[in-house]
Every structure is written in C-alpha cells, then in structure tokens.
C-alpha positions in Angstrom: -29.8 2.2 4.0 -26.4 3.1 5.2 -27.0 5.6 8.8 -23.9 8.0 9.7 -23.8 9.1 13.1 -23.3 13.0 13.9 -22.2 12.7 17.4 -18.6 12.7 18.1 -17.5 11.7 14.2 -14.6 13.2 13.1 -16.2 15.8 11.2 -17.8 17.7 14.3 -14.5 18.3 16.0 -10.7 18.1 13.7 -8.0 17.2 15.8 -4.8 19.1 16.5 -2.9 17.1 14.3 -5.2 17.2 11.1 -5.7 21.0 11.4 -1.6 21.6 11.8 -0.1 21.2 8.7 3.2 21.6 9.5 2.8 19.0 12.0 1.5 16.9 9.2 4.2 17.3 6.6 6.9 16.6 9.2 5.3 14.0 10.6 3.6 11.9 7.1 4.7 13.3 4.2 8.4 14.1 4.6 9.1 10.5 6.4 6.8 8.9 3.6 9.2 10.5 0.8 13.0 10.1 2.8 11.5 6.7 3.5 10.2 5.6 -0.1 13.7 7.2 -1.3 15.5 4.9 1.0 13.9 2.0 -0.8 14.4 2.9 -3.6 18.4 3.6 -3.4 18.8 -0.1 -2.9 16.5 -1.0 -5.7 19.4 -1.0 -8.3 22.2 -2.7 -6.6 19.4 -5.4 -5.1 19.5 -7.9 -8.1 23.5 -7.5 -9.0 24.2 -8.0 -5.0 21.9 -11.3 -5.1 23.8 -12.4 -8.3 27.1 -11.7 -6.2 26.7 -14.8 -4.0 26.7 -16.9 -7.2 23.4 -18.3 -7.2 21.1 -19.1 -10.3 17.8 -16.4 -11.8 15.3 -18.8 -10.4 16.5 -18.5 -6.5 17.7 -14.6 -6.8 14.6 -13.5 -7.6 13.6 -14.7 -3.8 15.0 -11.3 -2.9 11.5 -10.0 -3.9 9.3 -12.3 -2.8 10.6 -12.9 0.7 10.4 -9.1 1.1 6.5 -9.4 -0.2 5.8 -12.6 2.3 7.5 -10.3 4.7 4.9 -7.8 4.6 2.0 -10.2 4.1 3.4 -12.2 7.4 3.2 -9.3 9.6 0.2 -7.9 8.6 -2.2 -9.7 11.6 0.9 -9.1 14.4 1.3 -5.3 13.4 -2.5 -5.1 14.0 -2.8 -7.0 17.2 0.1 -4.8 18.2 -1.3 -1.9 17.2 -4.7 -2.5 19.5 -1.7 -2.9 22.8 0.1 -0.2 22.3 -0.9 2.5 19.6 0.4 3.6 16.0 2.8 5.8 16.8 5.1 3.0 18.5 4.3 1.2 15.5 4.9 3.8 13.4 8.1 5.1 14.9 9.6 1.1 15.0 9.3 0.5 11.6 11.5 2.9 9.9 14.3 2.0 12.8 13.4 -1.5 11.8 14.2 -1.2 8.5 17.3 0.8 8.6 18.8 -1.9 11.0 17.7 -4.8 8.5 18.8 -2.8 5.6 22.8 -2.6 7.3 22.8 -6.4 7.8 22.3 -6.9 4.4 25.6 -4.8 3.5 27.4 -6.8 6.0 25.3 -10.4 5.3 27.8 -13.3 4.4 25.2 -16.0 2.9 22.5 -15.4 0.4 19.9 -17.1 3.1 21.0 -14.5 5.5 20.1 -11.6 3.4 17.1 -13.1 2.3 16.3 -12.9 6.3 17.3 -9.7 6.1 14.7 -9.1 3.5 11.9 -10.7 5.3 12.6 -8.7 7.9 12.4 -5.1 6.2 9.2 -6.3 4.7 7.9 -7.0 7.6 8.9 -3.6 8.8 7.3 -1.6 6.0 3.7 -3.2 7.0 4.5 -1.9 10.4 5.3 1.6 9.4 1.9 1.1 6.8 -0.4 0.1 9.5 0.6 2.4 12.3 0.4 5.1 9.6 -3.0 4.1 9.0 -4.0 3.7 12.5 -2.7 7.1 13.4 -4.5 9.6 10.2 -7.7 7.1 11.2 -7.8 8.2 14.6 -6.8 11.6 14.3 -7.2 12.7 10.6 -10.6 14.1 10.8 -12.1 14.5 7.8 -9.1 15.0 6.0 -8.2 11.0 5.8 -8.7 10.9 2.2 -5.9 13.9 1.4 -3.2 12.3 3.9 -3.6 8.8 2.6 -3.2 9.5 -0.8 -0.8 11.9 -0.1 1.6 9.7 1.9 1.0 7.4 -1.1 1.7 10.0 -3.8 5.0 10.9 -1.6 5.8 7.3 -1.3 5.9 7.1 -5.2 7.8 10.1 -5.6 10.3 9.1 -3.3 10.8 5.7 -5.5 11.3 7.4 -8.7 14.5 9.4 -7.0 16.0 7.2 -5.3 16.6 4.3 -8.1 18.6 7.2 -9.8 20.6 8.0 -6.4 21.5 4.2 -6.1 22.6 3.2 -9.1 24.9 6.2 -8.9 25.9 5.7 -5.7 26.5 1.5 -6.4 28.6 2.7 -9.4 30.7 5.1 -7.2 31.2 3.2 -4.1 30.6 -0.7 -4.5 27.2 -2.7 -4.2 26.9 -2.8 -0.4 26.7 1.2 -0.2 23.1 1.8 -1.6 22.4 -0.6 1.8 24.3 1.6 3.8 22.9 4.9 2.2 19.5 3.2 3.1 19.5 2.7 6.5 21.0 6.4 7.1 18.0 7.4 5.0 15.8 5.2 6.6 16.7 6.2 10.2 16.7 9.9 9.3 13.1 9.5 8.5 11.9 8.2 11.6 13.1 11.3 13.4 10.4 14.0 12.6 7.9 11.3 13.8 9.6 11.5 16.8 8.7 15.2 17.8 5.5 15.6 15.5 3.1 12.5 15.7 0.2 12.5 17.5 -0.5 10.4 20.2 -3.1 7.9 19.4 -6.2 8.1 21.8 -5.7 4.1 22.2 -1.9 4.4 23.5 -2.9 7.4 26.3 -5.1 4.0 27.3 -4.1 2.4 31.0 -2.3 -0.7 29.4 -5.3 -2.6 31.7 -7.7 -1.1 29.3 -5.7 -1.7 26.0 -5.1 -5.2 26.8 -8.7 -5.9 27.6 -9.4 -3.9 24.6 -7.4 -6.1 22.3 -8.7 -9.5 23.7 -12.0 -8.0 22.9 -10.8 -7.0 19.2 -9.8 -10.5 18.7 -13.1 -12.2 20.6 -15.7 -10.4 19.1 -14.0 -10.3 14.8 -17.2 -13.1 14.3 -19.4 -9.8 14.9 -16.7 -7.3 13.5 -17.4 -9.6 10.0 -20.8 -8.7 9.3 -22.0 -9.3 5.6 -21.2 -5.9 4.5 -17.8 -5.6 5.6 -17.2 -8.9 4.0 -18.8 -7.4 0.7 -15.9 -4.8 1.3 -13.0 -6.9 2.1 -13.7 -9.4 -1.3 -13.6 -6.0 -2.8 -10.3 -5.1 -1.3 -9.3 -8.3 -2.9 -10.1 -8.2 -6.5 -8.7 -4.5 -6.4 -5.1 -5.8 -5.1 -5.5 -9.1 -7.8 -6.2 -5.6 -10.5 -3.4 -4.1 -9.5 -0.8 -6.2 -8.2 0.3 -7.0 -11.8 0.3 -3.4 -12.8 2.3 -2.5 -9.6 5.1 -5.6 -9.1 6.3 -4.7 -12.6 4.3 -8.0 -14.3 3.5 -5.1 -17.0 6.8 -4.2 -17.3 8.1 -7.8 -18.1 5.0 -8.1 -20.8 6.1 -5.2 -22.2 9.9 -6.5 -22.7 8.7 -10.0 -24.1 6.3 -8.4 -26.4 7.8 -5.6 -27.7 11.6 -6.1 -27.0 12.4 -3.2 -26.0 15.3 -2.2 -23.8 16.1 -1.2 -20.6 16.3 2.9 -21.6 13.1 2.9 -23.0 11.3 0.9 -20.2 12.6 3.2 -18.1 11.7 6.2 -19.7 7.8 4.8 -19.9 8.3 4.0 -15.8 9.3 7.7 -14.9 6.9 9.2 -17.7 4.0 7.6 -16.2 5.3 7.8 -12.2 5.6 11.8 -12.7 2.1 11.9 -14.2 0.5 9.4 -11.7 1.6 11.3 -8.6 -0.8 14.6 -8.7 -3.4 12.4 -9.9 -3.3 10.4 -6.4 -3.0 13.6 -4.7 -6.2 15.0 -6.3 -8.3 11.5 -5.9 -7.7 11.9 -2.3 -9.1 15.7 -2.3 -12.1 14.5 -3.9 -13.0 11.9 -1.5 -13.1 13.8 1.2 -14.7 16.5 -0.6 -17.4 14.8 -2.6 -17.7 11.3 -0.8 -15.4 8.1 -1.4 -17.8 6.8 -4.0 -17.1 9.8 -6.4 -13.8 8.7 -6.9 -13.1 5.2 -6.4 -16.0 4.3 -8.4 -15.2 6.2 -11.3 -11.5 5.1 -11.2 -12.0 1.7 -10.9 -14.3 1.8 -13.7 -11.9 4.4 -16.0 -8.9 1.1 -15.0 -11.0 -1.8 -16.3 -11.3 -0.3 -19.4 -7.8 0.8 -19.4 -6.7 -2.6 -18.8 -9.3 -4.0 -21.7 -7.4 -1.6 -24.1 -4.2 -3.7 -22.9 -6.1 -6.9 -23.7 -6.9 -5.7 -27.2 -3.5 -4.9 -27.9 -2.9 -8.1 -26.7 -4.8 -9.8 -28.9 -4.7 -7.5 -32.2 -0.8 -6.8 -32.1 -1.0 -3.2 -31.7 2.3 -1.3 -32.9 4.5 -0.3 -30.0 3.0 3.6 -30.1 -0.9 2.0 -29.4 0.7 0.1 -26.6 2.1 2.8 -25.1 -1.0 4.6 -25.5 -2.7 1.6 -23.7 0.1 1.4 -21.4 -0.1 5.3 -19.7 -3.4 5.2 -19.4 -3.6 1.6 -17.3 -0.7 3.1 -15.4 -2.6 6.5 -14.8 -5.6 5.5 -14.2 -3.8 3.0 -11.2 -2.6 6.2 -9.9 -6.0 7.7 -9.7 -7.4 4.6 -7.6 -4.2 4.4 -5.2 -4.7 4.5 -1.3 -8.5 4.5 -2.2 -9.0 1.2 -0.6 -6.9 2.2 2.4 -9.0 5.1 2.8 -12.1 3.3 2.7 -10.9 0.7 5.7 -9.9 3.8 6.9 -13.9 4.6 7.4 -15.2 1.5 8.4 -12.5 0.1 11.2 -14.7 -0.6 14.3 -13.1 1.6 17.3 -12.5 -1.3 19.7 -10.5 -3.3 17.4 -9.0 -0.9 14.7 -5.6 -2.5 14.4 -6.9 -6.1 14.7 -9.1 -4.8 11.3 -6.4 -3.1 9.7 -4.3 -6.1 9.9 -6.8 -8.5 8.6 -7.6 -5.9 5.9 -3.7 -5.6 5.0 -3.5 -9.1 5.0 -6.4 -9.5 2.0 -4.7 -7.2 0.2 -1.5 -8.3 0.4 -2.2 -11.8 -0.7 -3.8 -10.4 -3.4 -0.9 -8.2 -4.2 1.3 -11.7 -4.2 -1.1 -13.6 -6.2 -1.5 -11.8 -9.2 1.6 -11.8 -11.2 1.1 -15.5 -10.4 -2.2 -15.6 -11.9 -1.3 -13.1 -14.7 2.2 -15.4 -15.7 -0.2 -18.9 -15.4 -3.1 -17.0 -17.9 -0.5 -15.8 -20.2 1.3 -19.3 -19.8 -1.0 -21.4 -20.9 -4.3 -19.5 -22.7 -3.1 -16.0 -24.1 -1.4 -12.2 -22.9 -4.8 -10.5 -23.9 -6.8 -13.1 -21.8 -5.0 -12.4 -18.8 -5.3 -8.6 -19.0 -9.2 -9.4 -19.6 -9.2 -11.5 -16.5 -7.6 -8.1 -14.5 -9.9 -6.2 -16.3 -12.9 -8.0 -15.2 -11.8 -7.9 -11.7 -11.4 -4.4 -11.9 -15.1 -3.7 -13.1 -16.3 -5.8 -10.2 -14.4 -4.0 -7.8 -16.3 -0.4 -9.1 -19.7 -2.5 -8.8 -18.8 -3.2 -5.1 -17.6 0.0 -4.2 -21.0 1.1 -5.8 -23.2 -0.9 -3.9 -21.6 -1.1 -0.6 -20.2 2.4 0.0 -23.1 4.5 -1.2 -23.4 5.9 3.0 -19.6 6.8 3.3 -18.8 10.1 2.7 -15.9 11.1 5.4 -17.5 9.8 8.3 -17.5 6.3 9.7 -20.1 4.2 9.2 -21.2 2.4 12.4 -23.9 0.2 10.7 -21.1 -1.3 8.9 -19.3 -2.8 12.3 -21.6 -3.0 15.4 -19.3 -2.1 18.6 -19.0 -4.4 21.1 -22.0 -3.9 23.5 -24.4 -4.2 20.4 -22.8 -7.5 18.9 -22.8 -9.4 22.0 -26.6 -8.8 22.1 -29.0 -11.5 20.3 
C-alpha cells in the first residue's frame, strides 16, 4: 500500500506563489494564452509559406514533423537543464526562444532553413512546457492539478483565436507577417514571467550544490525507475498513442476522407468542440486536487475508450454524417476531460533530487508517443480497416484507466515518496 508522507508535503504549508492569484494569472495563465495565440497566428499561413519555396506535399508536410521531433529532441536537455539552473530560466528562455525562431522564418531564404527554424521553436515550446511544470511542481501546493489543466485549457483557448487572427492578418499583409505577429506575441508573453514567477527552491541552490545535484539525478535514474514508476511511465505512453491521433488532427483527415466534407464544416466541428473542451479541462483539474487524481483520470480515460469505440463502430457500420459527429464531439470532449492529467500525475511522483532529469524522461515518453500514433493510426487504416484502428486507440485508452487504477490508488495531492526512493535510501542494499 501506497504511504504519503505528512511532513513538509505541499499540503501542510502553500507557497506564496500558489496562494497569490494574481501572481498566478500573470505569471501562467496569461503567458500560456498570448503564447498558445502566438502559435496559432502562424498556423494558417504555415502550409501556403512551405508551398511558396516550390516544393512537393510529401516534403512540406516536414514543417510539422520537424517542429514535433523538435520538441521530442529536447525533452532529456530541458530536464538536465532544469536540475542546473531552475524552471524559471527555463521557463523565461523559451518564449524568447521562440519569438526569435519564429522571425527567422519570415526572413528564411531556403525551405531547409525554415525547417531549422521549426526545429528550433519546437524545441523551445518543450522548454517553456518543462520549466512550467517544474515551477507549479515545486511551488504549486496542492493546487497543481487546477494550474496544469488550467495552463492547458488557456493553451487551447489561445489556439482557437489565433488561427482566425492569422489568416486575417496573412490575407492583409503577405504570408511572412503572421511570423512577425508571432514573435511580437511571443516575446510579449515572456514578460509577466519576468516580474511574477517564483523562484524555484532548486535555482536559490549554490550552483556547487545544483551541479552535484544533477550528476546525482542522472547517477542514481536505475533507482529513480523502480517498478511502479515504470507501471506509470508505460501508462503515460499508451495515453499519448490514445491521444496523439485525436490531437495532430489524424481525426480530422479521417473525417475529410470519409465523409468529404469541406473545409467550413471541419472547421466549424474544430471550434464547436475546442469551446466545449476548454471548461471541461478546467473542471478535471479542480477535481483532482479536490477528490484525488484517480477520481478523474480514471473515469476519463474510461468515458475516452468508449468514445473512441463509438468512432470504431461508425467506422465499421457507415454511420451517416450526424452519428459521426455525434461520435466525433464526444471523443473530442472526453480528450478534453483527460488533458494535463498525466502531467499532473508526473507532477506528484518526480523525486526531489532529480525533478527535471524525470520530467524530461517523462516528456520524452510522451512525446514519442504523441509522434507515433498518427503513424500507427494511417498504417492500421492502410492496410486492415478505419474502425480497426480506432479499436486499437480504444484499447489503449482502457488500459491506460486500468493503470491509472492500479498504480495511483495513494496519490491524492501529495507526493508519493514510496513511488521514488531519494537518494540516501536507493544507494542502500
């Protein structure tokens, strides 16, 4: 049986930042939405700019997947960086990071030059995800749940408005000025940070102390690894394969091939079930922290394989267009309900000594989840059926509840300590 400690967990004293909330919505939520808005500004003018250097479908549609390795590279560096010299720095670098890689791609003169470009911003938004993390772990209290979902909810928000900014603004000014309008945006969000983020506990460390702390992170992951956490981090897999199909717009492309339906109407169905989605992210995170991680994620997990298996028989029946949308909204809301659940739950079981090192091999998991599931989804669909695939991402969702079941039942807010033995205790035996 899971054991929580009552000494010094976050629950028997908040921190400063947690119980401030302007501090918090200057410093999370507003950079989360100017930031997400940035992205999505250059979201529309992204495919017609790739087209503009004259290349082929096939090598444009590197623009995205550079942009995901980007963020899957960096993932392990963020978090070693994180363990020398905090979050915040982290935290504060990426947005400046990205607003300086988004302006080189208004001014890039190759297609391989942007796509460095794009690597590079990816790699940025994992930094600004992980310090992020780092920061609400360490000084969130037991509020973690409401400010990741929160700064996830915000995050989506800010994508559904700025597609609509861009698109004007591309139309107005030329394809190189949603790029421009980004990296304004993008810098402007990093500026609250500046004045309202907490210092992390591990970046007011001597830089002695942080390096030998890092080097210990790094030595002593065989112990970090026990066989609970790695119950957890297959379970942070098969949650990213669920979902990385819903989320890169796989879906989307299923529903144009199967229905063939336009562009208006796919993106009605996109903004219709972002607007609902959002307060259900909000509220999941509530929950968590007020009735224990399990009552959520469980439940939503569950309520999203079934979702998807409605999907699959659609699939496989031919539903008419209305029971797909039916099918459709209800995958997509139920997504909502489980988003920034498994962030919160690495949230509660990162070992002290070597958060960032965890939150990087965590991140990377996911990420490489995130990449391989349209590819699994399109292979499926390829060469057995459409309702088989969304059976297979059913399945994986169903096992990801059973996980979360099993291996979470002792997380409430607190961290679990049995879960990752410090140091001192895995160096003994």
């Amino acid at each position: 049986m899971l054991t929580v400690p009552q000494s010094d967990s976050p629950v028997a004293k908040l921190s400063r930042w947690s119980g401030r909330s302007t501090d918090t919505v200057l410093s999370l939520y507003v950079p989360a939405f100017v930031l997400a808005t940035g992205v999505g500004i250059a979201i529309p003018a992204l495919p017609l700019y790739a087209k503009s250097f004259e290349i082929d479908f096939g090598m444009a549609s590197l623009v995205v997947i550079v942009h995901q390795l980007g963020a899957t590279v960096s993932t392990v560096p963020t978090g070693y960086l994180i363990d020398r010299v905090g979050g915040r720095r982290m935290a504060l670098l990426g947005p400046l990071l990205a607003a300086l890689s988004s302006l080189m791609m208004a001014i890039a003169h190759s297609f391989p030059e942007l796509l460095v470009y794009r690597f590079i911003e990816g790699w940025a938004m994992q930094m600004w995800m992980l310090g992020r993390l780092d920061l609400i772990t360490g000084e969130g209290g037991n509020r973690r749940g409401t400010q990741i979902t929160g700064m996830f909810s915000l995050d989506a928000a800010g994508r559904l408005v700025g597609p609509a900014i861009g698109g004007f603004v591309a139309a107005a000014w030329g394809l190189k000025a949603p790029f421009v309008l980004y990296a304004i945006v993008a810098f402007f969000a990093a500026l609250p940070s500046f004045f309202f983020l907490p210092t992390s506990n591990r970046a007011s460390q001597p830089a002695s102390s942080r390096q030998k702390d890092s080097r210990a992170g790094w030595a002593t992951m065989s112990e970090i690894l026990t066989w609970p956490l790695i119950i957890l981090l297959i379970g942070q897999f098969l949650a990213s394969m669920t979902r990385g199909s819903l989320f890169s717009g796989t879906l989307d492309l299923y529903t144009v091939y199967a229905y063939g339906i336009g562009p208006e109407t796919l993106g009605l169905l996109a903004a219709v079930s972002g607007a609902l989605g959002l307060p259900l992210t909000w509220v999941s995170g509530r929950m968590m922290d007020r009735f224990g991680r399990r009552s959520t994620i469980v439940p939503g997990f569950t309520l999203l394989a079934l979702a998807i298996t409605s999907l699959a028989a659609a699939a496989y029946a031919r539903w008419s267009f209305a029971g797909y949308v039916a099918a459709f909204l209800a995958a997509k809301l139920t997504m909502s309900s489980t988003s920034g659940s498994m962030q919160v739950v690495s949230s509660d079981v990162a070992p002290p000594h070597a958060r960032g090192t965890f939150f990087g091999l965590w991140g990377l998991i996911g990420q490489v989840g995130l990449l391989l599931s349209p590819v699994f989804f399109a292979l499926v669909s390829q060469y057995v059926s459409y309702g088989t695939a969304f059976a297979s991402l059913s399945a994986m969702s169903a096992c990801t509840a059973f996980i979360m079941w099993r291996q979470i039942r002792g997380i409430s807010m607190h961290k679990v300590d049995a879960l990752v033995p410090s140091p001192a205790v895995a160096g003994k035996g």
